[in-house]
Backbone as CSV, one residue per row, in Angstrom:
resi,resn,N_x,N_y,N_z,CA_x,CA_y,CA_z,C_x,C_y,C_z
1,UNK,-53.084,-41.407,45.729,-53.361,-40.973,47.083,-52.038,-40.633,47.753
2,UNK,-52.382,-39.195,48.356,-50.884,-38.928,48.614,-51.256,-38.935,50.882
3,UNK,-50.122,-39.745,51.628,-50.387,-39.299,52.730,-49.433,-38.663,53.487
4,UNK,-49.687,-37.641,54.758,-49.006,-36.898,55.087,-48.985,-37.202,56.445
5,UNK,-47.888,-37.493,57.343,-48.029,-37.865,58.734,-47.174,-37.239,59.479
6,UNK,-48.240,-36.535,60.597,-47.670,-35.357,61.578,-48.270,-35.912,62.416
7,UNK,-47.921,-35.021,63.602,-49.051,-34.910,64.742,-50.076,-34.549,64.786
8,UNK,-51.185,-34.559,65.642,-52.194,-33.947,65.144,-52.588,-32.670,65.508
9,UNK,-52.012,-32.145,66.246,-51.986,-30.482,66.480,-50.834,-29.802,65.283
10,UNK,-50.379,-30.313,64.902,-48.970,-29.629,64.131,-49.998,-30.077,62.866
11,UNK,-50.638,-31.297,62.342,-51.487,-31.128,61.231,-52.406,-29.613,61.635
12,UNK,-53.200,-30.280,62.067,-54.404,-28.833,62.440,-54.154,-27.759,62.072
13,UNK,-52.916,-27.407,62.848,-52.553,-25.922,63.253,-51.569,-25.930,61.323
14,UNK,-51.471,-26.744,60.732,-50.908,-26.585,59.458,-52.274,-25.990,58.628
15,UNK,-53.375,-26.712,58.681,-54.911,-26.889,58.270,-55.201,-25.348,58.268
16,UNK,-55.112,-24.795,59.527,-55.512,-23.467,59.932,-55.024,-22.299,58.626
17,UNK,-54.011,-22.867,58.778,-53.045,-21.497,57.830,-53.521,-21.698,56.110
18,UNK,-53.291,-23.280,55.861,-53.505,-22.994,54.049,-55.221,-23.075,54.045
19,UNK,-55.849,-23.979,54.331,-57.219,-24.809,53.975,-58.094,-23.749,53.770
20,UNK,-58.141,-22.497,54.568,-58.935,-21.265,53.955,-58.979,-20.714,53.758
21,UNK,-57.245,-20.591,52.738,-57.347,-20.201,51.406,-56.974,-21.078,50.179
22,UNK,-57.049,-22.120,50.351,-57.107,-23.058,49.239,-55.661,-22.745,48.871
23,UNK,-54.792,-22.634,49.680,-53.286,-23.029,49.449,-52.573,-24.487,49.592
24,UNK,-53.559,-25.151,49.924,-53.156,-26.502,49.660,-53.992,-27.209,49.252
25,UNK,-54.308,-27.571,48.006,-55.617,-28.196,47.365,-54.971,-29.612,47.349
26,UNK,-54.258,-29.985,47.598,-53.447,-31.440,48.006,-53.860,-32.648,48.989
27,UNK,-54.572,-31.474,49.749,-54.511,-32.068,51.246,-56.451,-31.859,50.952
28,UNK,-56.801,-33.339,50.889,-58.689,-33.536,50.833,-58.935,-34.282,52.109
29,UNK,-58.109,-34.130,53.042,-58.935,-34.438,54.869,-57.556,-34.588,55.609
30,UNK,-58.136,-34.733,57.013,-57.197,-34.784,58.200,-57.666,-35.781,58.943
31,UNK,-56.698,-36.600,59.668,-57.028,-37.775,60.046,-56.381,-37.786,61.374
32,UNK,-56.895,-37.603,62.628,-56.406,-37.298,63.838,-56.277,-38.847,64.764
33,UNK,-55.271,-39.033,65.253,-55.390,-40.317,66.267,-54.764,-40.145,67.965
34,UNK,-55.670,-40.073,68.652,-55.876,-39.821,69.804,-54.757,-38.352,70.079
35,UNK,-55.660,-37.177,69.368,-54.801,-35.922,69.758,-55.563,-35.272,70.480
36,UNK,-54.364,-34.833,71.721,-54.673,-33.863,73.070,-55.067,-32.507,72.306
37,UNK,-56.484,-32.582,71.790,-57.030,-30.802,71.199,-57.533,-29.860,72.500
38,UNK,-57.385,-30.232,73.664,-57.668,-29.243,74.534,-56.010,-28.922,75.713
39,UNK,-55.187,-29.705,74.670,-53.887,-30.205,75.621,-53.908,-31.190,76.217
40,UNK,-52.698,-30.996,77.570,-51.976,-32.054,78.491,-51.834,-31.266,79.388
41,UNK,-52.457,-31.682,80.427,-52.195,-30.986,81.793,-50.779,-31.219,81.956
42,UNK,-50.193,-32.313,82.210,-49.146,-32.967,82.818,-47.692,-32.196,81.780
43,UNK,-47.885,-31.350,80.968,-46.803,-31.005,80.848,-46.483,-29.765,81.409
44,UNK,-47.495,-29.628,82.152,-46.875,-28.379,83.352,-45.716,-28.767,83.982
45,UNK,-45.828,-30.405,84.137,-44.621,-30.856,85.296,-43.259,-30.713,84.452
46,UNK,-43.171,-31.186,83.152,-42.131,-30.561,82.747,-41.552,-29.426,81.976
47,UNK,-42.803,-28.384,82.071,-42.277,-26.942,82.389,-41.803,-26.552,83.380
48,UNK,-42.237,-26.785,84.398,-42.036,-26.713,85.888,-40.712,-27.287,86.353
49,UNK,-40.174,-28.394,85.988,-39.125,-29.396,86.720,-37.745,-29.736,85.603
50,UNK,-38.277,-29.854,84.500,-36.982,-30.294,84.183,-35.759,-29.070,84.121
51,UNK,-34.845,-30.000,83.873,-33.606,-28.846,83.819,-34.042,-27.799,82.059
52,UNK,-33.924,-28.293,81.565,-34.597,-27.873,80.239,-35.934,-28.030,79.275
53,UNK,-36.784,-27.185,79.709,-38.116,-27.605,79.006,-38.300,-27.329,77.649
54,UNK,-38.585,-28.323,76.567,-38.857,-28.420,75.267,-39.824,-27.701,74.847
55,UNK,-39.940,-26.851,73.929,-40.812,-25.934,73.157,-42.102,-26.647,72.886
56,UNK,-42.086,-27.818,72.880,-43.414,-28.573,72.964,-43.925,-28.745,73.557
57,UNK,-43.654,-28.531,75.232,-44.375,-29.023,76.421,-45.095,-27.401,76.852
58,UNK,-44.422,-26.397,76.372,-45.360,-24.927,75.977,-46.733,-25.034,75.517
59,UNK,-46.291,-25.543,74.313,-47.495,-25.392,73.234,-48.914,-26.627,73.752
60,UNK,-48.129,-27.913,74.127,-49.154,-28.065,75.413,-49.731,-28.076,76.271
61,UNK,-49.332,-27.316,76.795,-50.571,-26.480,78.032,-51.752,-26.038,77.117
62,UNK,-52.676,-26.512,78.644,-53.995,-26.433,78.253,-54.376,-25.045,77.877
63,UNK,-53.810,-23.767,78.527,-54.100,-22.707,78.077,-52.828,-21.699,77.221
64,UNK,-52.109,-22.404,75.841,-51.615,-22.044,75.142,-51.946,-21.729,73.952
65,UNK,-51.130,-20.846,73.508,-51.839,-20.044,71.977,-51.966,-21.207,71.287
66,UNK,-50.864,-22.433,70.811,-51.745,-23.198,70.210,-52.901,-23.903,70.442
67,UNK,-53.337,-24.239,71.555,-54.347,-24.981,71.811,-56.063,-24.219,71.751
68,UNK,-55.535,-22.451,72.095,-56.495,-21.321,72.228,-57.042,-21.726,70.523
69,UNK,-56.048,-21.301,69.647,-56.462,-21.212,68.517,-56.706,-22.126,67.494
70,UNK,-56.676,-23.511,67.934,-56.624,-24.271,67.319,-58.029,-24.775,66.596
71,UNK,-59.235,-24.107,66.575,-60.355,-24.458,66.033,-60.138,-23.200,65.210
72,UNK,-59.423,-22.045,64.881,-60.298,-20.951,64.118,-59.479,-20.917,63.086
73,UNK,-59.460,-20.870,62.170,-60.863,-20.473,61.378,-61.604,-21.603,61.488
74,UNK,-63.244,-21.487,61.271,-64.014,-22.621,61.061,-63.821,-23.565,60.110
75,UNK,-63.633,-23.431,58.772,-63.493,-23.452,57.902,-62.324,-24.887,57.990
76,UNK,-62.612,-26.027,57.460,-61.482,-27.164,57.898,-61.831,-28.176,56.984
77,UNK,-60.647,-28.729,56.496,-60.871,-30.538,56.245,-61.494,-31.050,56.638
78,UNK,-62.383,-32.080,55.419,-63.118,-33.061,56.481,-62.203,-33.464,57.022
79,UNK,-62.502,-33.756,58.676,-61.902,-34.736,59.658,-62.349,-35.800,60.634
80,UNK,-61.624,-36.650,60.151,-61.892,-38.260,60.477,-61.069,-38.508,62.201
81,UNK,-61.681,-38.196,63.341,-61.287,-37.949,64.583,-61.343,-39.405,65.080
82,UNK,-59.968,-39.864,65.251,-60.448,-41.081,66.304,-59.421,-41.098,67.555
83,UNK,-60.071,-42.456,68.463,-59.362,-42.048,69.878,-59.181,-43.039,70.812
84,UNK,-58.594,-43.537,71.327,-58.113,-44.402,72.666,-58.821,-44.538,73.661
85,UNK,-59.200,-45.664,74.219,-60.133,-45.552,75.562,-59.766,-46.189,76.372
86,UNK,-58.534,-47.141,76.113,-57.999,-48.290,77.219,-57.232,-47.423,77.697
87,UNK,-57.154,-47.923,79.151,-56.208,-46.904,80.167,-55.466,-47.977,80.388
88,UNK,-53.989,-47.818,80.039,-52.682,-48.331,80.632,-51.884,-47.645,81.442
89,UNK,-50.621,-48.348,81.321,-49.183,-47.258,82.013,-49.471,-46.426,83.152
90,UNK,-48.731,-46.034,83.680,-48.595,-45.030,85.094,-48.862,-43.945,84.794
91,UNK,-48.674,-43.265,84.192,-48.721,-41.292,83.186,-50.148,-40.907,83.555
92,UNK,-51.126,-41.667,83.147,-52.482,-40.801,83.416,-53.535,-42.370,83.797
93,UNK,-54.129,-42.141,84.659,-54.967,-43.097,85.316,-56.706,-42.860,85.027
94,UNK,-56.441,-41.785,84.391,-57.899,-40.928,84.297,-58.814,-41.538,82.975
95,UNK,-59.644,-41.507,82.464,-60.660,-42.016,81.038,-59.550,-41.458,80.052
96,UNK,-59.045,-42.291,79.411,-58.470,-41.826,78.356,-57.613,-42.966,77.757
97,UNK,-56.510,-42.959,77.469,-55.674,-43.950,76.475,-54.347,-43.523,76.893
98,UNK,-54.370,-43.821,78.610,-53.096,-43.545,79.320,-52.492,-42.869,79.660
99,UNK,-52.320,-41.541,78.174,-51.484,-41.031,77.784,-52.369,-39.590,77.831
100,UNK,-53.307,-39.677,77.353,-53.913,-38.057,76.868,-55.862,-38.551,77.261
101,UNK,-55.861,-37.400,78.066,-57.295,-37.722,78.477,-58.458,-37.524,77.251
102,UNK,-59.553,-38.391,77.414,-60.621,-38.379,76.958,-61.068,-37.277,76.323
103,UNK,-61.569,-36.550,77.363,-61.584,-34.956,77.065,-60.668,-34.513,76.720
104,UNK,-59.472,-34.156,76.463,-58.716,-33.906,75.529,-58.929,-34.449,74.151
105,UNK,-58.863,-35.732,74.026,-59.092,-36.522,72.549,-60.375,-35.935,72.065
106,UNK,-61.308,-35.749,72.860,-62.776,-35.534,72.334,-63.079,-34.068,72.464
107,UNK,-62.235,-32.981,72.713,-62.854,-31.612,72.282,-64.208,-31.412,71.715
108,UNK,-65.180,-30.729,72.439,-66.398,-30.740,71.501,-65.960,-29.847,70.286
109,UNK,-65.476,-28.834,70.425,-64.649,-28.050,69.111,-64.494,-29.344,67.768
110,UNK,-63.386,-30.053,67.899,-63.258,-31.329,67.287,-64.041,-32.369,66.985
111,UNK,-64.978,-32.312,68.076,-66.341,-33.305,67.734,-67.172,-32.787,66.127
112,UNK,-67.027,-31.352,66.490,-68.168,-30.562,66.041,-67.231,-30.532,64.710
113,UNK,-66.523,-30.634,64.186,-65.806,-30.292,62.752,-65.699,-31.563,62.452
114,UNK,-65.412,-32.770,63.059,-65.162,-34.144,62.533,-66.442,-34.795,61.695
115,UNK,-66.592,-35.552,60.341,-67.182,-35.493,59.871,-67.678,-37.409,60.188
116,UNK,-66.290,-37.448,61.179,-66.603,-39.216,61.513,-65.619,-39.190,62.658
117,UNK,-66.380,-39.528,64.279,-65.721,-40.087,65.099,-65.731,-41.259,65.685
118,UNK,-64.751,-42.160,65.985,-64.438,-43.518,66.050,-63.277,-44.005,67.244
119,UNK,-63.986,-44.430,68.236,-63.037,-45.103,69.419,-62.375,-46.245,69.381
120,UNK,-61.555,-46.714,69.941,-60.846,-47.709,69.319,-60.394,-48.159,71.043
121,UNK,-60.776,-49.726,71.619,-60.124,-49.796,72.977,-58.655,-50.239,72.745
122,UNK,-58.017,-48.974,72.450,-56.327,-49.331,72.723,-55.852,-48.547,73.199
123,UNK,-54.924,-48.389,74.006,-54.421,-47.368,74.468,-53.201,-46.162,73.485
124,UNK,-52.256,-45.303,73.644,-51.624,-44.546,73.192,-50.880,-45.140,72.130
125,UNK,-49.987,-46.085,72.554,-49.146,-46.644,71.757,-49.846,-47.755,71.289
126,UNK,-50.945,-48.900,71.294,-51.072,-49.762,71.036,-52.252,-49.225,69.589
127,UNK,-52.585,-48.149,69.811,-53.628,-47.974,68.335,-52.862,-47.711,67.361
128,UNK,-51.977,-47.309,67.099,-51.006,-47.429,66.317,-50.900,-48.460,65.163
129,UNK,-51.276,-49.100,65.827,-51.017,-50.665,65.173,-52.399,-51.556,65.109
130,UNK,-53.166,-50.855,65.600,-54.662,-51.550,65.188,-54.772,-51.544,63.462
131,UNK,-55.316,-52.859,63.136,-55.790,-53.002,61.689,-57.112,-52.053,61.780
132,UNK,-57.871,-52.599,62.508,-59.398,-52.066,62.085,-59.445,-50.533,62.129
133,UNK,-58.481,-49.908,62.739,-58.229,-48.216,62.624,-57.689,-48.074,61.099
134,UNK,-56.531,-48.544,60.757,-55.878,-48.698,59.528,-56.593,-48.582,58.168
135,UNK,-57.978,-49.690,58.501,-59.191,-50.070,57.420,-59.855,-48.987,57.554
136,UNK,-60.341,-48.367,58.629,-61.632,-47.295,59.251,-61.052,-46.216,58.241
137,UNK,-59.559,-45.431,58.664,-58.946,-44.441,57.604,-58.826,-44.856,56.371
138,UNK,-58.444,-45.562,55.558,-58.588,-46.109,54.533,-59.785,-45.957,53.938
139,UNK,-60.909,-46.640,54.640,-62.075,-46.233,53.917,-62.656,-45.016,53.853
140,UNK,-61.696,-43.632,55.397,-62.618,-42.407,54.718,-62.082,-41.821,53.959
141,UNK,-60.629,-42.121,53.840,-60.012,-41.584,52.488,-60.166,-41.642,51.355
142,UNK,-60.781,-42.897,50.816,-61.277,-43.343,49.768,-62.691,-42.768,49.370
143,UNK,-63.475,-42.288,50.681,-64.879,-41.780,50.632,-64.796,-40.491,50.493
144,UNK,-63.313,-39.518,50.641,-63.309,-38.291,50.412,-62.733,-38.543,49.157
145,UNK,-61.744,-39.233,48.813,-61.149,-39.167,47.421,-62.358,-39.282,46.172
146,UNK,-63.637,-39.819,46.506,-64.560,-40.144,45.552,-65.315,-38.773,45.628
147,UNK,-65.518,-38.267,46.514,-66.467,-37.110,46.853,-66.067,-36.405,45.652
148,UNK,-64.272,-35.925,46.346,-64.276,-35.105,45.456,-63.639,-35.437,43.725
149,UNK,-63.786,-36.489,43.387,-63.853,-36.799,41.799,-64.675,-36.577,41.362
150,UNK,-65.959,-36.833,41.692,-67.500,-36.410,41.172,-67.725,-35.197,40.960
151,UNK,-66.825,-34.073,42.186,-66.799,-32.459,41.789,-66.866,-31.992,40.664
């Protein structure tokens, strides 16, 4: 079992390019943990304010090419979507996991391609470190790794 750990828009948007055309037969699912698939509002503020805004706080806006395109092609890894529901910290006060709203984590786009979604009450940084998330991936990896042996 080989694993690969990105973000989960920088996975995706990796997903997009090989997965339909079977340029990466390596990669048998995607495993998302609490990713902003509709964006981050809040990095308007540091497009807007800082002295220098990071190429990443672009690509998160809610209405950026990555975020526009980030469901197409249809065609995707199974994906094992899970997500944060405890609200901590000062950053976002809204349903979400502090950090990245609800609706963001839960894209129906993302709903609709995930082949297993799973909430977890921790917030941004604290799921990280949840066991029972740890076990949850584990076991769908193992449930895709069998799928496709039987192929």
């Amino acid at each position: 079992m080989s694993v690969i750990v990105w973000g989960g828009l920088v996975s995706k948007r990796y997903l997009n390019h090989c997965y339909p055309t079977a340029s990466c037969p390596e990669i048998l699912s995607f495993s998302s943990i609490s990713s902003p698939f509709l964006g981050v509002k809040s990095a308007q503020y540091g497009v807007d304010y800082a002295p220098v805004a990071i190429p990443a706080w672009h690509d998160l806006l809610p209405e950026s090419q990555l975020i526009s395109e980030l469901f197409t092609p249809n065609k995707a890894a199974p994906h094992m979507l899970s997500f944060g529901y405890k609200i901590s910290g000062v950053i976002n006060q809204q349903s979400g996991d502090g950090v990245i709203n609800l609706s963001s984590q839960l894209a129906p786009q993302a709903q609709r391609q995930a082949i297993k979604v799973r909430g977890y009450n921790d917030d941004h940084v604290s799921i990280l470190a949840n066991e029972e998330l740890a076990q949850d991936i584990m076991q769908f990896w193992q449930q895709i790794e069998s799928t496709n042996t039987e192929q």
